[in-house]
C-alpha positions in Angstrom: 12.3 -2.9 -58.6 12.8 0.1 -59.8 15.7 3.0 -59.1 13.7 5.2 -57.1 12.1 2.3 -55.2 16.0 1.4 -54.3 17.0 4.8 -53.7 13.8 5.8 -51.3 14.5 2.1 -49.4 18.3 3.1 -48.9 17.2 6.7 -47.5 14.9 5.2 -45.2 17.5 2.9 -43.6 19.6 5.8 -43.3 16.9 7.8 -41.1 15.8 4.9 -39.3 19.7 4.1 -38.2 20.1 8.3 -37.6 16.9 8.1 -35.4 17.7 8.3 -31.9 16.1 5.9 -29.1 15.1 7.7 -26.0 15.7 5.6 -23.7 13.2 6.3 -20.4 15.0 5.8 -17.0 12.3 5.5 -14.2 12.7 6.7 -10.4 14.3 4.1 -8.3 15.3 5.7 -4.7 16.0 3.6 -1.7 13.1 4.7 0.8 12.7 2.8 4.6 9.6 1.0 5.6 9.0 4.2 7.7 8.3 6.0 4.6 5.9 3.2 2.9 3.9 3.3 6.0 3.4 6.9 6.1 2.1 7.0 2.6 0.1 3.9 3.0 -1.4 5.4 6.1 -2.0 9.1 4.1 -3.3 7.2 1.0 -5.9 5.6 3.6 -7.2 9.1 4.6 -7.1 9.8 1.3 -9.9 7.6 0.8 -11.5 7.6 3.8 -12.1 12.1 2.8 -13.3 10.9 0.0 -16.0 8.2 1.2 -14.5 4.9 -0.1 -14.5 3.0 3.7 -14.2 -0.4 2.3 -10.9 0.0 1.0 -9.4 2.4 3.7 -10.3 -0.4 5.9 -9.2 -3.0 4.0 -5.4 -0.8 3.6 -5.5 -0.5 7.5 -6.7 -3.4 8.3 -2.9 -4.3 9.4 0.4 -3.1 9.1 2.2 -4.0 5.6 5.9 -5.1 5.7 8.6 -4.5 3.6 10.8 -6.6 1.7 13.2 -5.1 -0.6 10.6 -3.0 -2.9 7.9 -5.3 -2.6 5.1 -4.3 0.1 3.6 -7.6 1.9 -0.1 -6.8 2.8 -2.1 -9.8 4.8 -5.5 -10.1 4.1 -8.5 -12.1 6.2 -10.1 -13.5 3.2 -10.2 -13.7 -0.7 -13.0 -11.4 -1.1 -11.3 -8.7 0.5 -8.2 -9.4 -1.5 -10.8 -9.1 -4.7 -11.5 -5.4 -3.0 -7.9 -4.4 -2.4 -7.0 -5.1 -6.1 -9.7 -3.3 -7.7 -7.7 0.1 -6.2 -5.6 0.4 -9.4 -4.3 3.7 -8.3 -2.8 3.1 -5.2 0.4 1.2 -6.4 1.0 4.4 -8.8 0.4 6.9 -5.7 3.3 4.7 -4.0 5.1 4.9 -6.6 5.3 8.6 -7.1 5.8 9.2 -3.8 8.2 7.3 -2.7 10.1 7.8 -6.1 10.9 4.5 -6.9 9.1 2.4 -9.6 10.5 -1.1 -8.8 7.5 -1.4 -5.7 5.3 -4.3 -6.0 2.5 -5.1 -3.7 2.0 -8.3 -2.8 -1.5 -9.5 -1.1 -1.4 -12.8 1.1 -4.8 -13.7 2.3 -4.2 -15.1 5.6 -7.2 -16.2 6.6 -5.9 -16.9 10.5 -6.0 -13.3 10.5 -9.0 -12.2 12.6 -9.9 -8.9 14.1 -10.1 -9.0 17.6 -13.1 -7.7 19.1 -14.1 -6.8 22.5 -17.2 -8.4 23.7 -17.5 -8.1 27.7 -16.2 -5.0 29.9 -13.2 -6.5 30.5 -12.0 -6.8 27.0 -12.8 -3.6 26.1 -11.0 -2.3 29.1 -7.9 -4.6 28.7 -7.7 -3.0 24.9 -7.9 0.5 26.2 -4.8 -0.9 28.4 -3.1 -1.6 25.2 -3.4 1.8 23.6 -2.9 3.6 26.5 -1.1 2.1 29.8 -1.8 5.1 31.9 -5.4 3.8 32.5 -4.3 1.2 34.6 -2.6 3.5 37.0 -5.7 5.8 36.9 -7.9 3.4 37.6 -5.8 2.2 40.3 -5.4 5.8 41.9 -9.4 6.6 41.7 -10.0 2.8 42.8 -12.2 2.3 40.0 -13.9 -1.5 39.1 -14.1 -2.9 35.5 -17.4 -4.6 35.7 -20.7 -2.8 35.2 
């Protein structure tokens, strides 16, 4: 070892204990599940403007819950989990904005989960019932029938 290999070592210490860490604090705001939804919902349109149906279904397909910062999201089946995952962006959209970079997404496949569908007259009237009572009481008033 030489003088000047000493001498560069001990100046090289030096900078490297005068070199200042940054230290990177990322966005952590509280938001409500109010607020998750209406991105989720907006990120859905999102894709559905720009053509990708499968995964705007698959994000609709039922309402996500919130617990803490991490976003529970049932799915029917493991294939459709498969989908939902390959959407690498949407956890980073969330993340921006809601300003908070602790959110997690988890995906349950639930495979009890099954879209209701409304085969006969009826069914597809009792479903318009759900959405929108008032068609009871208008059919009622006009004494309309159901069937055929």
């Amino acid at each position: 070892m030489s003088l000047a290999s000493i001498r560069a070592k001990k100046e090289m210490t030096e900078t490297l204990k005068n070199t200042v860490k940054e230290v990177v604090h990322l966005a952590s705001e509280p938001f409500t599940e109010t607020e998750m939804l209406e991105q989720w919902l907006k990120y859905a349109q999102r894709l559905e403007n720009k053509g990708q149906h499968i995964v705007a279904s698959l994000i609709t397909i039922n309402q996500p819950t919130l617990e803490g910062t991490t976003i529970i999201h049932e799915l029917p089946n493991e294939s459709s989990k498969l989908d939902f995952e390959k959407d690498k962006e949407f956890l980073g959209y969330l993340r921006g904005k809601l300003h908070n970079h602790d959110i997690t997404i988890e995906v349950r496949v639930n495979e009890a989960l099954v879209m209701k569908k409304a085969y006969s007259n009826q069914d597809k009237y009792n479903r318009l019932v759900e959405l929108n009572p008032n068609l009871e009481l208008m059919r009622n008033l006009f004494g309309l029938d159901v069937n055929d």
